[in-house]
VMD Tcl script that draws the C-alpha trace (Angstrom):
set ca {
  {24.13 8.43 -3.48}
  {20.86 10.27 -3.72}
  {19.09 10.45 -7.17}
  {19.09 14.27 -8.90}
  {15.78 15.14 -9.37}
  {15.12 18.36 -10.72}
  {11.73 19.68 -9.92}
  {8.92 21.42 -12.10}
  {8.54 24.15 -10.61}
  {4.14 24.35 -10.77}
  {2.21 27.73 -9.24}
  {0.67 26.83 -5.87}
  {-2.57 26.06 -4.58}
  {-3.72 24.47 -1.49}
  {-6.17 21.67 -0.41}
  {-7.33 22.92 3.45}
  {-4.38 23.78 4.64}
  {-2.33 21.40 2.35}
  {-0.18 23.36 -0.05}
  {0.68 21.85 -3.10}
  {3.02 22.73 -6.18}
  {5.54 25.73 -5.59}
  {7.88 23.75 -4.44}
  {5.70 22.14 -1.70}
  {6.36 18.94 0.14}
  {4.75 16.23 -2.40}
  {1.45 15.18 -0.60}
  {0.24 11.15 -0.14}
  {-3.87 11.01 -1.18}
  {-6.05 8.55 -0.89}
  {-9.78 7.41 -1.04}
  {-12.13 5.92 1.28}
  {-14.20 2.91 0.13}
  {-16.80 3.25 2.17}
  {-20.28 4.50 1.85}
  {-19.79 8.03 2.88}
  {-23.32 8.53 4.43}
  {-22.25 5.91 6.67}
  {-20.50 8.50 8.92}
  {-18.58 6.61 11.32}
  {-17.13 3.80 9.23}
  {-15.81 6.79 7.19}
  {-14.74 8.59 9.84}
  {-12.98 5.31 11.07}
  {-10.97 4.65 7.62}
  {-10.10 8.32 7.19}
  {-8.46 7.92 11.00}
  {-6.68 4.72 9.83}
  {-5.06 6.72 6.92}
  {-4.12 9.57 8.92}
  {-2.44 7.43 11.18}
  {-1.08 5.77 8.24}
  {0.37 8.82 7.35}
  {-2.08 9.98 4.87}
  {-2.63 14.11 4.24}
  {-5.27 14.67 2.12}
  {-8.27 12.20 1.64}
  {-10.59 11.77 -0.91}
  {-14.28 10.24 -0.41}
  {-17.07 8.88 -3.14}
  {-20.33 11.88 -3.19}
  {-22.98 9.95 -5.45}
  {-25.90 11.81 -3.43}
  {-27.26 13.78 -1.41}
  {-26.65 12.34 1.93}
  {-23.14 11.54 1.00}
  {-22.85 15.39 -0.02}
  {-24.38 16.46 3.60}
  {-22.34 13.82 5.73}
  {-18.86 15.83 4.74}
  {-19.79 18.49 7.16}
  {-20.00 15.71 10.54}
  {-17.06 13.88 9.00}
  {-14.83 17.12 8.66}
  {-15.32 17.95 12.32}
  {-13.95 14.21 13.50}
  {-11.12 13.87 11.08}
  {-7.98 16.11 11.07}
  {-6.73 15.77 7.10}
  {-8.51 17.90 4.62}
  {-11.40 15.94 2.50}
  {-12.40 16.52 -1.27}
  {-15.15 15.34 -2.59}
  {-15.15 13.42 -5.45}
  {-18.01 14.47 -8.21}
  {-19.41 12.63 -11.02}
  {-22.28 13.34 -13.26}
  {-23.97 15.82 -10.92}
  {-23.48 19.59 -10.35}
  {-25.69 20.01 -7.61}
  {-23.88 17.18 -5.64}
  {-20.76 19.86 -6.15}
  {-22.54 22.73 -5.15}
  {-23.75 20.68 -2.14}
  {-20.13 19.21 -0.67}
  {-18.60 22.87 -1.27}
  {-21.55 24.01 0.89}
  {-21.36 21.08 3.27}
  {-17.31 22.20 3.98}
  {-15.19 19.83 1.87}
  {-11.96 21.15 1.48}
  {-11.61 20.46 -2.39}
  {-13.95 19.34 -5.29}
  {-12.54 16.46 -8.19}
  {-14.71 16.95 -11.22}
  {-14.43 16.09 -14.63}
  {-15.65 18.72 -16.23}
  {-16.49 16.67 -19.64}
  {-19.84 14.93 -17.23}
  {-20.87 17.40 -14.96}
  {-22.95 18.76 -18.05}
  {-22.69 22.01 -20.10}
  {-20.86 25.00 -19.34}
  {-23.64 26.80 -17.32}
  {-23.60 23.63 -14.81}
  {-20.04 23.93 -14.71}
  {-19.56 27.31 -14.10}
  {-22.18 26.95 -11.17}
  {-19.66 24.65 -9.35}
  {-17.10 27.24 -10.22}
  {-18.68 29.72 -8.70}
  {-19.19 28.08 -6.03}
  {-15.60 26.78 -5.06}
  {-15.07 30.41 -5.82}
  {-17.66 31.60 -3.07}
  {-16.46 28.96 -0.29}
  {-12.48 29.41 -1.08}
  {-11.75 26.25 -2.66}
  {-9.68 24.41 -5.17}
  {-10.91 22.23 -7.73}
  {-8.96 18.97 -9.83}
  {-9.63 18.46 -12.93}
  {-10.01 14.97 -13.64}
  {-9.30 13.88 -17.08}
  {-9.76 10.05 -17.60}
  {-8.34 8.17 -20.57}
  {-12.26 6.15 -20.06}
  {-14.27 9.55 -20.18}
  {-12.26 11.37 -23.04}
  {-14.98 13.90 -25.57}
  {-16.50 11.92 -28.48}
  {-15.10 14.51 -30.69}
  {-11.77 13.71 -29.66}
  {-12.24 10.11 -29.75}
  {-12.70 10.81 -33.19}
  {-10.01 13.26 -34.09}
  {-7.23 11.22 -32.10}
  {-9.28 7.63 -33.20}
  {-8.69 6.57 -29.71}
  {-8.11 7.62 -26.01}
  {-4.41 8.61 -26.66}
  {-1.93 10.98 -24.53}
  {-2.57 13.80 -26.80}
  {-6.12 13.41 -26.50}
  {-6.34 13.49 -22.64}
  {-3.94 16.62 -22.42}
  {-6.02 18.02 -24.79}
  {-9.19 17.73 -22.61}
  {-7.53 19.22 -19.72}
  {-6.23 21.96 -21.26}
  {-9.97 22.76 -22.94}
  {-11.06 22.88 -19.84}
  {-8.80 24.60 -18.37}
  {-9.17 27.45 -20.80}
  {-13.17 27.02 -19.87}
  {-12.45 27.82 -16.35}
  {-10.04 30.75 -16.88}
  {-13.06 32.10 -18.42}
  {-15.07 32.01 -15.30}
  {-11.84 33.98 -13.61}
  {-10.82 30.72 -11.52}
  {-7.52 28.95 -11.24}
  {-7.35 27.69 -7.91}
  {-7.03 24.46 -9.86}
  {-4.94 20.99 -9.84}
  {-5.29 18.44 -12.76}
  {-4.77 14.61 -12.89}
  {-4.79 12.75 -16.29}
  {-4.84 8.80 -15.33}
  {-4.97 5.96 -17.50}
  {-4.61 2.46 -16.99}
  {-2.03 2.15 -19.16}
  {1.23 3.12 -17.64}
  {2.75 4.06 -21.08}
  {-0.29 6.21 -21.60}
  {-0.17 7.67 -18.34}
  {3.42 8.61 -18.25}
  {3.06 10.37 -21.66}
  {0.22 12.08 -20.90}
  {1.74 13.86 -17.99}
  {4.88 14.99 -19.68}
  {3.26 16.30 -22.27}
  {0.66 18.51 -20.19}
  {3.72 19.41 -17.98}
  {5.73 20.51 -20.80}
  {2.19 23.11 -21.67}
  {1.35 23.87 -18.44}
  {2.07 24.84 -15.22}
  {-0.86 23.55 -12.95}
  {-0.05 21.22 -10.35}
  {-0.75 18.05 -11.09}
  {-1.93 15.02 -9.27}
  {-0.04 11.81 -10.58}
  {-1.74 8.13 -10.33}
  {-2.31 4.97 -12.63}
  {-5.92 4.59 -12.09}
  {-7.70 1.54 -12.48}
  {-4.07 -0.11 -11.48}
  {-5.60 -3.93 -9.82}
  {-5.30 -5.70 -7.13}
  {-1.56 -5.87 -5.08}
  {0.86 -7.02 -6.99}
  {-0.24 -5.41 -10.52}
  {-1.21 -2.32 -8.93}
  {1.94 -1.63 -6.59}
  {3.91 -2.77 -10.19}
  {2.13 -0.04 -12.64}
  {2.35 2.46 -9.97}
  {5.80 2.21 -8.73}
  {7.13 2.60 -12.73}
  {4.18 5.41 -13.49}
  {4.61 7.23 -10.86}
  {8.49 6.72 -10.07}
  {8.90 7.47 -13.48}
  {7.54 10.93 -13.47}
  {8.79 11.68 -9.99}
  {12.37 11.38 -11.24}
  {11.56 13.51 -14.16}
  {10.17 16.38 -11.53}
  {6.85 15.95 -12.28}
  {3.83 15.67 -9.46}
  {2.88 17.72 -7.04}
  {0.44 15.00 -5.17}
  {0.05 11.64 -5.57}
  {-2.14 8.53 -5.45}
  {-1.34 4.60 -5.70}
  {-4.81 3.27 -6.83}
  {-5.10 -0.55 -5.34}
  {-7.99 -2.75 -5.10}
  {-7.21 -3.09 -1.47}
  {-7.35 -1.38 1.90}
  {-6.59 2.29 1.04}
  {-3.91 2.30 4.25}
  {-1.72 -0.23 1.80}
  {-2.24 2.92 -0.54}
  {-0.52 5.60 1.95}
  {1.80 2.92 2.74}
  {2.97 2.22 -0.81}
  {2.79 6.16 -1.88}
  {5.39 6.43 1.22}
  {7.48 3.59 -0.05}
  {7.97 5.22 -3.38}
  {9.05 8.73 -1.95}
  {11.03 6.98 -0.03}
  {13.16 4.87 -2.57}
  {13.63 8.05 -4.63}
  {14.70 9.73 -2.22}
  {12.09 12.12 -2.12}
  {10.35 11.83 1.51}
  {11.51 10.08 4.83}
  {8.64 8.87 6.77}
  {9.08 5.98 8.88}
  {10.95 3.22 8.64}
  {13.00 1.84 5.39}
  {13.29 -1.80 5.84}
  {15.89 -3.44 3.78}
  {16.28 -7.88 4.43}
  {17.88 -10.39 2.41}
  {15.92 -12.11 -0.32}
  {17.17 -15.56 1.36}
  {18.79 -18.47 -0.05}
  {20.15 -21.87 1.54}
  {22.38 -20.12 3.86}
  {19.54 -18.66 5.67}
  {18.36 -20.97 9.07}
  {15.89 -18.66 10.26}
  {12.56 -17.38 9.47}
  {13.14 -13.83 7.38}
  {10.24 -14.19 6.32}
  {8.07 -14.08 9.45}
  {10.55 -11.49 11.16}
  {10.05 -9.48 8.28}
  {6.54 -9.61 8.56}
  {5.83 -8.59 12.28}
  {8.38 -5.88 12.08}
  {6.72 -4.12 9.44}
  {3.16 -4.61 11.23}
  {4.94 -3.09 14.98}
  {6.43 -0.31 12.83}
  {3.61 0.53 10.31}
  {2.08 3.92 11.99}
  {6.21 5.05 12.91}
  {7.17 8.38 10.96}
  {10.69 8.47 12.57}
  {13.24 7.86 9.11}
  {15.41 4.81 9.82}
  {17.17 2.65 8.07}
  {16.33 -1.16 9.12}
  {18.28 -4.75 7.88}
  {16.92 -7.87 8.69}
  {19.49 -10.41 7.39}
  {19.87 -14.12 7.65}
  {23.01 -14.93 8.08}
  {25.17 -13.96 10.83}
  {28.01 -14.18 9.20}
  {27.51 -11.75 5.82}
  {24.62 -9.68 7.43}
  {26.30 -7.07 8.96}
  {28.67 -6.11 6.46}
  {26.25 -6.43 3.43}
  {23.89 -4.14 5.69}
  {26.47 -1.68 6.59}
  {24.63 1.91 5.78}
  {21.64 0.61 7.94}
  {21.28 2.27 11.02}
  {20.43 -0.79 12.89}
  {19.78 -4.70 12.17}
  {19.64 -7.82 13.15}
  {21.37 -11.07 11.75}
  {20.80 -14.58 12.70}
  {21.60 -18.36 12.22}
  {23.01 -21.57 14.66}
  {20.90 -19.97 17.33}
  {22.49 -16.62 17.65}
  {21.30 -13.10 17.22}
  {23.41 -9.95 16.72}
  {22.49 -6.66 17.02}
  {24.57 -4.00 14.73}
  {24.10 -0.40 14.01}
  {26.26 1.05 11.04}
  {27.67 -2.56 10.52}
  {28.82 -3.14 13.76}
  {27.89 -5.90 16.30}
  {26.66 -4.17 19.49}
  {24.79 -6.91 21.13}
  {24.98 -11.33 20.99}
  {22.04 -12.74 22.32}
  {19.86 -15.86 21.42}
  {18.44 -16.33 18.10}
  {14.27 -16.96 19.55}
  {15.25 -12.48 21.06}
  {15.72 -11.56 17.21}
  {12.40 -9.74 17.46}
  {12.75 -8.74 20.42}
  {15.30 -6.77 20.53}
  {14.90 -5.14 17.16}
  {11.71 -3.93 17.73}
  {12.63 -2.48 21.28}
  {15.45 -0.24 19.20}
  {13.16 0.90 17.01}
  {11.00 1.75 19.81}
  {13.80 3.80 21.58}
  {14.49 5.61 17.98}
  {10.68 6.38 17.56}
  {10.59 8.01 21.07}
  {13.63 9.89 21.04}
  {12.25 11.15 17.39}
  {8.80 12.08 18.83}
  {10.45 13.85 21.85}
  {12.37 16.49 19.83}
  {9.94 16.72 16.72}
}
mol new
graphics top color blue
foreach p $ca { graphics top sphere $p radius 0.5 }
foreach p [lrange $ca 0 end-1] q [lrange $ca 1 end] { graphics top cylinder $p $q radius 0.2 }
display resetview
């Protein structure tokens, strides 16, 4: 039984020609982490992620070269790019000019309002939307001092102070993101700016570590606000290759509910019954299926005997143990065959699935 999740319903903007909020398809982000001057090892991650299933990247713009490499990158890469701005107006002016799709500022660095409504202008001129980027790490002294720390209240007040700035300029083509490290923090800090506003918003833990920690916080951040209808984009932050990012953004649409892309693998968590290695199975099914967008439902159980029927929903699986192998599809057996084939025939199923997916989508 599907979870009931009921929407905020945000106005719409779009990122190239990503649309997001209104109802929109929630969109995967994430970030390259390479030099982005160095054209064609960004070129070759941003590829990687759109395979991945990626739609909208992100990459670093500390200067000037990085600014003027956007326009070679955007003509080898097929997902819209936004440039990500700290510190430095003219380095906003210069993507916008250079053909990003997008421009992430945080308004509270870029310097004062004349600077800022510069870049406006400019997004303005070239057709672009802008995210505002509130930080819990880069909140206004004087709100450090009213609030007497980085709180919730504090970040959604920063947005919304800028957001009133840039209404004044007559631009709205906007998004806004308010990340902390702390999930708590995080989580309240979005409600509350959804419950004021209707602005899409991007939702991430930033700052979230390394694998384990980081797939943790985001999983209960952003799962968390997702079943509460809020987030019209997302990002999983990891200290890692950004394709584990897509792939863990995917993994939480998917247990929600929310998106089908690719396979959902589900497999036993093992215990002495088990006489066959899950664990490596597991492990070079996910690689062969990691770039797959058909939905279906995989098990990969370990013992012959209880896998089928504690897999039953699946649409196919495999069981094993005393050197046989079944094959079953909705719970049940279609195929015996040796236990060493396991692989081997799971993956060519999936294969056939994929295909006949790709040949009438």
């Amino acid at each position: 039984m599907s979870l009931e999740i009921n929407r905020k319903r945000t106005r719409q903007i779009y990122v190239g020609n990503v649309p997001l909020g209104g109802g929109a398809p929630i969109a995967v982000q994430s970030m390259t982490n390479t030099f982005t001057a160095d054209i064609d090892s960004t070129v070759s991650q941003i590829v990687r992620l759109q395979n991945a299933g990626c739609e909208i990247v992100r990459v670093a713009v500390p200067d000037e070269a990085s600014a003027e490499a956007i326009a070679v990158i955007k003509q080898q890469v097929a997902i819209p790019v936004i440039a990500d701005i700290h510190f430095s107006h003219r380095l906003a002016i210069a993507a916008a000019r250079s053909g990003a799709d997008a421009l992430r500022i945080n308004p509270g660095n870029i310097g004062g309002k004349a600077k800022i409504k510069a870049v406006i202008d400019c997004a303005g001129d070239h057709g672009i939307s802008i995210r505002v980027g509130v930080n819990s790490g880069s909140i206004e002294k004087e709100l450090l001092k009213k609030y007497r720390a980085p709180t919730a209240a504090a970040m959604v007040e920063s947005a919304l102070r800028h957001l009133d700035m840039i209404g004044s300029f007559g631009f709205d083509n906007i998004k806004v993101s308010l990340k902390a490290s702390d999930v708590g923090r995080t989580i309240e800090a979005y409600r509350l700016f959804s419950s004021k506003s209707d602005f899409p918003v991007h939702v991430g833990v930033t700052e979230a570590g390394g694998l384990f920690p980081g797939l943790v916080k985001s999983a209960i951040g952003i799962g968390t606000l997702l079943t509460e209808g809020i987030g019209d984009t997302i990002r999983v932050s990891l200290t890692r290759d950004p394709v584990d990012e897509v792939r863990a953004a995917f993994e939480i649409l998917k247990a929600l509910d929310i998106r089908q892309r690719g396979p959902d693998i589900i497999s036993c968590p093992t215990c002495g019954r088990c006489n066959i290695d899950l664990f490596h199975i597991v492990d070079e099914v996910e690689k062969a299926t990691i770039n797959h967008i058909a939905p279906i439902k995989i098990a990969i159980m370990g013992c012959v005997v209880n896998g089928p029927g504690e897999a039953k929903e699946a649409d196919i699986g495999i069981a094993g143990g005393d050197d046989r192998g079944v094959l079953f599809k909705k719970g049940e057996i279609v195929k015996t065959f040796s236990q060493g084939k396991l692989i081997e025939v799971l993956l060519a199923e999936i294969s056939d699935h994929e295909q006949q997916y790709l040949d009438h989508n």
